[in-house]
C-alpha positions as CSV (number, residue, x, y, z in Angstrom):
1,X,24.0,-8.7,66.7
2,X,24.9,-4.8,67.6
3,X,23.6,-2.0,69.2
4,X,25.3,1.5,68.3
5,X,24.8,5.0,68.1
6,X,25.9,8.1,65.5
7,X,25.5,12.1,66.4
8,X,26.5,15.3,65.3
9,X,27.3,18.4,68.2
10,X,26.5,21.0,66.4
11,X,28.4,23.1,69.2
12,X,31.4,21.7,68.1
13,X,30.9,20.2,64.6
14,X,32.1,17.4,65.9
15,X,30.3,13.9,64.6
16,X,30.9,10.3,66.6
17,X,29.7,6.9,66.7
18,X,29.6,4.7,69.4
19,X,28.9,0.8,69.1
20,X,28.7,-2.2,71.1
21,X,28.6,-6.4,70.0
22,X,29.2,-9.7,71.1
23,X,31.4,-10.5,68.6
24,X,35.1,-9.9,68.4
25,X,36.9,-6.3,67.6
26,X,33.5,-4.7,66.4
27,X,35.2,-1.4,66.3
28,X,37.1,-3.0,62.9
29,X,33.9,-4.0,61.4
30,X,31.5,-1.9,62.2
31,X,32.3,1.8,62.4
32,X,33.6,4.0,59.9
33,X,34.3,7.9,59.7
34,X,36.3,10.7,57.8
35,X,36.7,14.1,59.1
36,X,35.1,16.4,57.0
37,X,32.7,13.5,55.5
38,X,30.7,12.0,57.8
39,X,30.5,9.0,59.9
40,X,28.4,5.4,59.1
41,X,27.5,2.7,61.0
42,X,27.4,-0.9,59.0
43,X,26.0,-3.7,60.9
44,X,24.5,-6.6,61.2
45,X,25.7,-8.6,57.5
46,X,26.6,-5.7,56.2
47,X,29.2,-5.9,53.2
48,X,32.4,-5.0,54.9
49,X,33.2,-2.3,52.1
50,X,30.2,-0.9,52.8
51,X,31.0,1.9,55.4
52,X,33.8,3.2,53.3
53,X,31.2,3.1,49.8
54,X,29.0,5.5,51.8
55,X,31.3,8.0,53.1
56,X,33.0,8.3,49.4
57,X,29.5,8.7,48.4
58,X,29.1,11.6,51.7
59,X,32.0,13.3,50.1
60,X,30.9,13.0,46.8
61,X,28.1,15.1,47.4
62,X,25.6,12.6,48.6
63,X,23.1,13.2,51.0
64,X,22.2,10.6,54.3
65,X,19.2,9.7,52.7
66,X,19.8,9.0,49.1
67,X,22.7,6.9,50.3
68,X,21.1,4.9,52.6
69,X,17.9,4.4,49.9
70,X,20.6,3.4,47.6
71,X,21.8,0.5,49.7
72,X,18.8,-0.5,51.3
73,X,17.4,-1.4,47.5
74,X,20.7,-3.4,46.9
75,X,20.0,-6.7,46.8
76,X,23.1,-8.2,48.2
77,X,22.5,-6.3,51.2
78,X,19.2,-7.8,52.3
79,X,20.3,-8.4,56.0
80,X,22.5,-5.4,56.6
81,X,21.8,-2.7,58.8
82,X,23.0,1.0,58.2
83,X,23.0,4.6,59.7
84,X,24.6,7.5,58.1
85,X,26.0,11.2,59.2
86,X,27.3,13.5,57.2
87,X,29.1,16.5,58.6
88,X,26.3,18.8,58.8
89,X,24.1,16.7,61.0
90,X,21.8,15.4,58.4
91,X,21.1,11.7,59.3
92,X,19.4,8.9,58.1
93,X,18.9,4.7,59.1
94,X,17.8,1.7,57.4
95,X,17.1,-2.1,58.8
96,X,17.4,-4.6,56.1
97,X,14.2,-7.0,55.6
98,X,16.3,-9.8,56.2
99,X,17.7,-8.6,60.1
100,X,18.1,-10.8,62.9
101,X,14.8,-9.7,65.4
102,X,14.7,-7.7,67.6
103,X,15.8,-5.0,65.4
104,X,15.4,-1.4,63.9
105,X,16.3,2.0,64.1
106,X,15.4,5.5,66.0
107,X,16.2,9.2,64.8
108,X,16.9,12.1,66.4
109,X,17.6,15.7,66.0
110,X,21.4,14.9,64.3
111,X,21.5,11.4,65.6
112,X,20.8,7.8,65.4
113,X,20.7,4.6,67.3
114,X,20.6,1.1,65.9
115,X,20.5,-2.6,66.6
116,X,19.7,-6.2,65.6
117,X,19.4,-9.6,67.9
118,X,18.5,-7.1,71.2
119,X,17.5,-9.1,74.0
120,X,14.3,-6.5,74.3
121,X,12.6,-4.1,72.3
122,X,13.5,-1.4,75.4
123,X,17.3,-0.9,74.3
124,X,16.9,1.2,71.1
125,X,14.1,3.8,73.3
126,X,16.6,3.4,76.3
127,X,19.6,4.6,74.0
128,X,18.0,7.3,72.5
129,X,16.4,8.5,75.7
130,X,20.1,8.5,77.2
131,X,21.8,10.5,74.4
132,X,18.9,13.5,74.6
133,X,19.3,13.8,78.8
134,X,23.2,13.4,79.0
135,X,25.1,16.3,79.7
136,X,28.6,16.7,78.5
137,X,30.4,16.6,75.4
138,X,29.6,14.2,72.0
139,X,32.2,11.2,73.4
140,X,30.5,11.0,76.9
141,X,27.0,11.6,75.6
142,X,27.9,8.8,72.8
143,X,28.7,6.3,76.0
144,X,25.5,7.3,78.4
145,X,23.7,5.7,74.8
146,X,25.8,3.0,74.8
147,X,25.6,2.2,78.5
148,X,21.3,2.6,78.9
149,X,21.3,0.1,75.6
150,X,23.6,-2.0,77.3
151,X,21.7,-2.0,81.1
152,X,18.7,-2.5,78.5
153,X,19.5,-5.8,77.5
154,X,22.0,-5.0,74.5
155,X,22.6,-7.9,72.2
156,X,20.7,-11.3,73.1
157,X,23.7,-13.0,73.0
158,X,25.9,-11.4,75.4
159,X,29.1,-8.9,75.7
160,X,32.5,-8.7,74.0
161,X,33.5,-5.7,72.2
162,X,32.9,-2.0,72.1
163,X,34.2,1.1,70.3
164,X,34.4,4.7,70.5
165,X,34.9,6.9,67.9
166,X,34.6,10.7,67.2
167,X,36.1,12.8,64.7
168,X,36.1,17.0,63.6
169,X,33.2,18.1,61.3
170,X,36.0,19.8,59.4
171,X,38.7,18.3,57.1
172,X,42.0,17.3,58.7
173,X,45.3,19.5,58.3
174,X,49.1,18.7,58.3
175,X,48.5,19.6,62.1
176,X,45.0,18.4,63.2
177,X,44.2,14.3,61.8
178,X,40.3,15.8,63.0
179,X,40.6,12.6,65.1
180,X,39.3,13.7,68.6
181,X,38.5,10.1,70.5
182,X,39.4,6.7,69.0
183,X,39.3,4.2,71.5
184,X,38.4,0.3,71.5
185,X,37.6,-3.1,73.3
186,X,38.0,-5.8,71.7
187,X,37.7,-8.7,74.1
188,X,36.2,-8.1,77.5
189,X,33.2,-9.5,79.6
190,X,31.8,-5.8,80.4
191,X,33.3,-4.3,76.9
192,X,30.9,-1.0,77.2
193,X,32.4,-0.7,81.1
194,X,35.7,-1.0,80.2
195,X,35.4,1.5,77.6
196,X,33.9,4.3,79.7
197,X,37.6,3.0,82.1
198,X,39.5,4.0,79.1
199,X,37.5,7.2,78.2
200,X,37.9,8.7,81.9
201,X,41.8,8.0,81.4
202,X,41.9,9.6,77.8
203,X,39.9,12.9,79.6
204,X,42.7,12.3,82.7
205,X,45.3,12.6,80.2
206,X,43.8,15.6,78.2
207,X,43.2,17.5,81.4
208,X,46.7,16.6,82.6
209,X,44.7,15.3,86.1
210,X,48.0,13.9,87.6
211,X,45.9,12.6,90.6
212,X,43.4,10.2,88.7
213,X,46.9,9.3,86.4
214,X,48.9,8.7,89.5
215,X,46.1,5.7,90.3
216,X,45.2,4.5,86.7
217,X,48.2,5.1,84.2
218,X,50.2,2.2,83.3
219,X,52.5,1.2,86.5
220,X,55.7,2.4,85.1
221,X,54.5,5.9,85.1
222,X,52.7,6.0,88.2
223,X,55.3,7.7,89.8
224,X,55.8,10.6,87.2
225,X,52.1,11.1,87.8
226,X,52.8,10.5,91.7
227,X,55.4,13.9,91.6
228,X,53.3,15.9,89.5
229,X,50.6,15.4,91.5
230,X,52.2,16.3,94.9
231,X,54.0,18.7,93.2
232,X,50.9,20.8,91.9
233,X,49.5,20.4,95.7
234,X,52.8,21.9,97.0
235,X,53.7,18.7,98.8
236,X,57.5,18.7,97.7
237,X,58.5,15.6,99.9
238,X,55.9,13.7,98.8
239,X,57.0,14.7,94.8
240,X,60.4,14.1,95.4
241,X,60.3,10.6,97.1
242,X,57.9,9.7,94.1
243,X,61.1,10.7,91.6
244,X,63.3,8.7,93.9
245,X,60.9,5.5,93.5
246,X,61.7,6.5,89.5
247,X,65.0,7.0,89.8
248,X,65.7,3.7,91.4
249,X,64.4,1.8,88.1
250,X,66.9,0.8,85.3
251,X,66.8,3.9,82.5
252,X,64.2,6.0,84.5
253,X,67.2,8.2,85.9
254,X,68.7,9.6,82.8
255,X,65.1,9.9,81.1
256,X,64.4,12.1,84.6
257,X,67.4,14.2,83.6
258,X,67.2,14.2,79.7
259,X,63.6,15.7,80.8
260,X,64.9,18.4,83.1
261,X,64.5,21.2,81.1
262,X,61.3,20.6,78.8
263,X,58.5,23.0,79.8
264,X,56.1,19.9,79.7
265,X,57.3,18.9,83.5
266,X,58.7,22.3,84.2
267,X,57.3,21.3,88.5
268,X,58.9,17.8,88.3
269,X,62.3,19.8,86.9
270,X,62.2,22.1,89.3
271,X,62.7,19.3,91.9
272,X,65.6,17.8,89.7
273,X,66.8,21.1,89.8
C-alpha cells in the first residue's frame, strides 16, 4: 500500500527516507528517524510503534540486520514491511509473508527501496534505478526514487500522500536539531508532484533565490521577495515600487521599518533608507 525509499550520503553523513501512499498523512505513519541513529521505514501493517522500537534498538547498538531479523520472526508482525539505516550506511529490508502483492524490497550500496500493493512489478527496479543515476544531493536524489516509482505505477490504488525526510548522520546540538529536510503531503491528487513543489521552495528559501520566491512564496510576501529581487539586479525602481505595494497593506509599514536596520535585508534597508 506504499512505495518508499531510505539512503545514506556518505559525502555528507546525511541519511533520508522518502515515501509515498494512497492513504492519508503517510509521513505520520510511516517514516521514522533520529539524528545520529538511523532512519526506518514501517509499512504496510506494520505496528505503529514499530519505527521507534528499531531506532532505540539502532542506538542501542543494534545493527540493520539483526533488527530487522528480529522483527521479521515476530509473529504479530506477519504483514509488515520494514527497511532500516543506521547512521553509517549499513542497511537492511524485510517483506512480511503475509504482504499485500505486488511487493518486496531492493538494496543498494547504503540504500533501500520498498513497496506493497504496486500496480507493477517495474516500480521497485524503476526506483532504485533512479536513486543510482540522480545527480544532486540525498533530498533530491530521495525524490528522482520517489518520482520513477510513482511514473512506474506506484501503489495500485492510487495517489494521496507523500513525505520527505532527511536528517544529520551526527547527533543533534543545542544549535543544530540534525534536521536538514522535513517536508509533507498529506492530501493531494499528485502528492509526489506536489512535494518536489515544496522541495524547490525549501532550496529557494535556503539559497535566498528571491526571484523563484517572488513567484512561489506565500502572497503576502511576494513583494518582499519582489524588492529583493530587483534590488540584487540593481533595478531600484522596480524594488521600491514592490515596498510601496507592502507598504500600502495594514501592519506591513511598521514591520518594513522595525526591519530597517537587520543585516538580513540590509538591500531592502537601504531603499527605506
Amino acid at each position: 500500500m506504499t512505495f518508499s525509499v531510505l539512503a545514506h550520503d556518505p559525502g555528507t553523513g546525511d541519511l533520508g527516507v522518502a515515501v509515498a501512499s494512497c492513504i492519508l498523512a503517510v509521513g505520520r505513519a510511516v517514516p521514522s528517524a533520529r539524528p545520529g541513529v538511523g532512519v526506518v521505514a514501517a509499512q504496510a501493517r506494520s505496528r505503529r510503534g514499530l519505527g521507534r522500537s528499531l531506532l532505540d534498538g539502532l542506538a542501542a547498538g543494534g545493527a540493520p540486520a539483526a533488527l530487522v531479523r528480529q522483527a521479521a520472526h515476530s509473529a504479530e508482525d506477519a504483514d509488515r514491511q520494514v527497511a532500516v539505516l543506521d547512521a553509517t550506511g549499513r542497511v537492511a529490508a524485510d517483506t512480511g509473508r503475509g504482504c499485500f502483492p505486488v511487493s518486496g524490497h531492493l538494496l543498494g550500496e547504503g540504500f533501500s527501496v520498498q513497496g506493497n500493493m504496486l500496480a507493477s512489478t517495474a516500480v521497485l527496479p524503476a526506483m532504485a534505478e533512479a536513486f543510482t543515476a540522480a545527480p544532486g544531493d540525498l533530498a533530491d536524489r530521495l525524490l528522482a526514487a520517489l518520482t520513477a516509482g510513482q511514473d512506474a505505477g506506484g501503489d495500485l490504488r492510487g495517489r494521496q500522500s507523500a513525505a520527505l525526510l532527511v536528517i544529520s548522520g551526527a547527533a543533534p546540538t543545542e544549535d543544530d536539531d540534525g534536521v536538514r529536510t522535513d517536508l509533507r503531503v498529506d492530501d493531494s491528487g499528485d502528492p509526489v508532484a506536489q512535494l518536489r513543489m515544496l522541495r524547490n521552495l525549501q532550496r529557494a528559501y535556503d539559497e535566498r533565490d528571491y526571484e523563484h520566491l517572488a513567484l512561489f512564496a506565500p502572497e503576502g510576501a511576494r513583494d518582499l521577495y519582489a524588492a529583493l529581487a530587483a534590488s540584487r539586479r540593481g533595478n531600484r525602481e522596480d524594488a521600491r515600487r514592490a515596498l510601496e505595494a507592502m507598504r500600502a497593506r495594514p501592519g506591513w509599514a511598521a514591520w518594513l521599518n522595525a526591519m530597517a536596520g537587520d543585516a538580513r535585508l540590509s538591500a531592502v534597508s537601504r531603499l527605506i533608507g
